[in-house]
N, C-alpha and C positions, 0 to 999 in steps of 0.2 A: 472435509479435506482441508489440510493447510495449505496454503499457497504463500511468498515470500511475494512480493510487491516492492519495486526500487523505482523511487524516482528519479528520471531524466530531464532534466531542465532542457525546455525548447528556445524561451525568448526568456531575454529582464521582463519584471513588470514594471510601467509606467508608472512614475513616482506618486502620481495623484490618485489612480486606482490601485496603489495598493493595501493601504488600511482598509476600506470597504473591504476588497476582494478575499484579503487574509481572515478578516474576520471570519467574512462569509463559509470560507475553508477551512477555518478552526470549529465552526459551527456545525456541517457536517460532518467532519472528521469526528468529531464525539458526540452524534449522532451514533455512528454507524459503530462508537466502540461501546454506545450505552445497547445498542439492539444484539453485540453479541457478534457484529463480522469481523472488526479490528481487536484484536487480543494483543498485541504488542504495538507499539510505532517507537521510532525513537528518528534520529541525524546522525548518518555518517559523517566521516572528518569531512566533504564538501558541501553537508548542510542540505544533503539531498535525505527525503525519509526513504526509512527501511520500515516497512509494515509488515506483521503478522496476520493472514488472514485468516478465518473459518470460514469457509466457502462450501458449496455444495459441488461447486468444478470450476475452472477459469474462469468459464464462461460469466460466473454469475460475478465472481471477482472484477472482472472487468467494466461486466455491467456498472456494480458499483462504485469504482472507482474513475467510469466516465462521466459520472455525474456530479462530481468536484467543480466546482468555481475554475482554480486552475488548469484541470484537466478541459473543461471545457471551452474557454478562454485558450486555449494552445501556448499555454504558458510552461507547461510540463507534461511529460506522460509516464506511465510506467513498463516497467519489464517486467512481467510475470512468470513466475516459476512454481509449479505444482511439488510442494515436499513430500517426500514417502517416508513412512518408520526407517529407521538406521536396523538394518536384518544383521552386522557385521559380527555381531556375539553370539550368531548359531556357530559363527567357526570353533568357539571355546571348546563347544559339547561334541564336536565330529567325534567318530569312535575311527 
């Protein structure tokens, strides 16, 4: 199942834990896109990520994405959205 993953910034991070911490989050972040769950990530215009995930259901989505440096820290969280195939070109073929 793909799921869309947006990051919402909670708090700044404190200027001295943020190198460690970003690393830390750069480090499982591709983690999690060498094992196959993150297929896309990129930054919208406010620098928040937009993830792609392959998830088995939110649930596990979530799992993983509570387990970030940031997320954990309450530095940020995300909004989750389960995508479904786009069905809109059965209209083409109606008789």
């Amino acid at each position: 199942m793909k799921i869309l993953a947006v990051e919402e910034e909670i708090q700044k991070l404190v200027l001295d834990e943020e190198s460690i911490i970003l690393k830390n989050e750069a480090e499982q972040v591709y983690k999690l896109y060498l094992d196959g769950f993150i297929r896309e990530i990129y930054f919208n215009e406010k620098h928040c990520a937009v993830i792609i995930m392959e998830c088995k259901d939110k649930e596990e989505a979530k799992n993983l994405l509570n387990e970030l440096p940031l997320v954990k820290n309450k530095v940020i969280k995300f909004k989750l959205t389960e995508l479904k195939p786009y069905d809109g070109f059965s209209r083409l073929f109606e008789k």
